[in-house]
C-alpha positions as CSV (number, residue, x, y, z in Angstrom):
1,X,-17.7,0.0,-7.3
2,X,-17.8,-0.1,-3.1
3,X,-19.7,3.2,-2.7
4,X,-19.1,3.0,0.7
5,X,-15.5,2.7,0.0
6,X,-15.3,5.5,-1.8
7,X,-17.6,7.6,0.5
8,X,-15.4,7.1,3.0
9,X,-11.8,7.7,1.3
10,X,-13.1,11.1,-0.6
11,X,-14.3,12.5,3.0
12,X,-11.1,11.5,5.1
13,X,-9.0,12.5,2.3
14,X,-10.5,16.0,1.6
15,X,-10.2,16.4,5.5
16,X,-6.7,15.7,5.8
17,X,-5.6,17.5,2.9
18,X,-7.6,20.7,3.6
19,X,-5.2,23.5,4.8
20,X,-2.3,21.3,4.5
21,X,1.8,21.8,2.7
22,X,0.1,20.1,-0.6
23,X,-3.0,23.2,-1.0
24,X,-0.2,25.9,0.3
25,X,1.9,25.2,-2.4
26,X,-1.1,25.0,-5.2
27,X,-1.9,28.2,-4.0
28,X,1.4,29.4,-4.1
29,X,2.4,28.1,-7.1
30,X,-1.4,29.8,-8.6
31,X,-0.6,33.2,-7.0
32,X,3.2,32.8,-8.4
33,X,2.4,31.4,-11.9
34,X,-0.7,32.8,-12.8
35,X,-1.6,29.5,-13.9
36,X,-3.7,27.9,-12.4
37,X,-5.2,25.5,-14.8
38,X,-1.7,23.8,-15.0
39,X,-1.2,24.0,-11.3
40,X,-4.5,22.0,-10.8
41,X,-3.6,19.5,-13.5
42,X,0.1,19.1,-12.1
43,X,-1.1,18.3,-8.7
44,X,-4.4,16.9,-9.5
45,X,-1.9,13.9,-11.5
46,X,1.0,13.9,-8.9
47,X,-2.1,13.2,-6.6
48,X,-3.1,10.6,-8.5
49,X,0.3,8.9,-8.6
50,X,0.5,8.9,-4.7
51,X,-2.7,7.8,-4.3
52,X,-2.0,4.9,-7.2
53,X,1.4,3.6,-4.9
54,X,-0.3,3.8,-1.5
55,X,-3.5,1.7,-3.2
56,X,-1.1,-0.5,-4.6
57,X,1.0,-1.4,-1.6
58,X,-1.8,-1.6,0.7
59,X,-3.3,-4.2,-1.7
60,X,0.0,-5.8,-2.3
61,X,0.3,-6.3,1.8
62,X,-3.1,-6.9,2.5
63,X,-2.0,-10.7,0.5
64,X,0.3,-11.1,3.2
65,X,-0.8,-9.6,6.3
66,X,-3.7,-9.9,8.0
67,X,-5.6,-7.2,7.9
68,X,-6.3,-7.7,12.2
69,X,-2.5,-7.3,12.2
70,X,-2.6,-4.2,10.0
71,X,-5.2,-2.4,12.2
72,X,-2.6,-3.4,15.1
73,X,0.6,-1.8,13.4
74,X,-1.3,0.9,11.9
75,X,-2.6,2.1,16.1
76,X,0.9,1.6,17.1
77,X,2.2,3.6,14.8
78,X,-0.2,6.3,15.7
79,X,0.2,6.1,19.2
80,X,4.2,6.1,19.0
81,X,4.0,9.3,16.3
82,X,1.4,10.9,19.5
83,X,3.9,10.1,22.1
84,X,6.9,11.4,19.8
85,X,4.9,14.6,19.0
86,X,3.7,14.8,22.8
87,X,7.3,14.3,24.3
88,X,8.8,17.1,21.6
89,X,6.6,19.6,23.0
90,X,5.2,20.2,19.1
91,X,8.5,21.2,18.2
């Protein structure tokens, strides 16, 4: 196991999933369902799933494309979401 690796992917994904639509709907669905154990378990797998794909295709393009041309796509697709969001006004 690349401890690193998984340093680094638990801390940027607890980050970016703090406070966002995924935790507002588990604590909606909680506060609705009174169940919280299977609202856990139900996102905690459906998590798991979306994590599995996105590991999975990264691995599956990393065979293909260079990962100096991945770093590339991935800041211009940053910068051109930032531009879109900036033009919109936040809209």
């Amino acid at each position: 196991m690349n401890w690193t690796a998984f340093a680094t992917t638990f801390g940027l994904v607890l980050l970016a999933e703090m406070g966002d639509k995924t935790q507002l709907a588990v604590v909606t669905l909680s506060a609705r369902t009174s169940a919280p154990l299977s609202v856990f378990v139900g996102a905690s797998v459906a998590l798991v799933a979306v994590t599995l794909v996105g590991a999975a295709g990264g691995a599956l393009v990393a065979r293909w494309v260079p990962a100096a041309l991945l770093h590339r796509l991935a800041a211009l697709a940053f910068i051109a979401i930032g531009l879109l969001m900036l033009l919109r006004g936040g809209d």
